[in-house]
N, C-alpha and C positions, 0 to 999 in steps of 0.2 A: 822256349815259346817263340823269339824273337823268330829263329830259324824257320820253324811250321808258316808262320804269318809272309814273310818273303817267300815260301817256296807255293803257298798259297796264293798271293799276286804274280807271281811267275805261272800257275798254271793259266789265269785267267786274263793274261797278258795273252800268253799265246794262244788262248781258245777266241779270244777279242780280232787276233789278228788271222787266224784260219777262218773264222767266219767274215772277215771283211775280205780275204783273197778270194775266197769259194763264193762270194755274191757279187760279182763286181759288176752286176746290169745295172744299167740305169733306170729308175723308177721316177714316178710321178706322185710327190705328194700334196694334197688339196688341203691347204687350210682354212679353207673359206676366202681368206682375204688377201692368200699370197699362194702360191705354186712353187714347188721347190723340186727341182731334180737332182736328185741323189740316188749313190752308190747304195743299191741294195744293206747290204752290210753294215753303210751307215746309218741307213732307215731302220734296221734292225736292232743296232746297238743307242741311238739314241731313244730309242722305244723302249729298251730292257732300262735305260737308265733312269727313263722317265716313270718308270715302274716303282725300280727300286727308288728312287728319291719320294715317290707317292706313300707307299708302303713305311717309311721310315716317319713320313709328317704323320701318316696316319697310329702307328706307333707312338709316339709322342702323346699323339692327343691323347689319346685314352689309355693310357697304362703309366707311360712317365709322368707326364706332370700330375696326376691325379694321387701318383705315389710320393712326391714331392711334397703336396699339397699336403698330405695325410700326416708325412714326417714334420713337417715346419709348422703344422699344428699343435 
């Protein structure tokens, strides 16, 4: 299992760093209260992460802890 799980973070290491090669314009992002110029690639990947980190609280709330809740009942 160990082996899958590393060769798993190795594909998405490298697909991480072919998409930050392959975008390297520079972009403008407005967050209302600040402006930030960044590398395409890292506009892209801080977004995918802000995704997955979204998706993971939102998992939590309604499936773990309510399963938690049910058990320690």
């Amino acid at each position: 299992m160990r082996p899958i799980r590393l060769l798993i973070a190795l594909l998405f290491l490298a697909v991480g760093a072919a998409l930050g090669a392959l975008n390297a314009d520079t972009v403008m992002v407005d967050l209302g209260v600040a402006r930030l110029a960044l590398a395409l690639g890292v506009a892209l990947l801080a977004a995918m992460l802000v995704g997955v980190l979204a998706g993971g609280l939102a998992l939590a709330a309604s499936v773990i802890v309510p399963l938690r809740r049910e058990r320690d009942a």
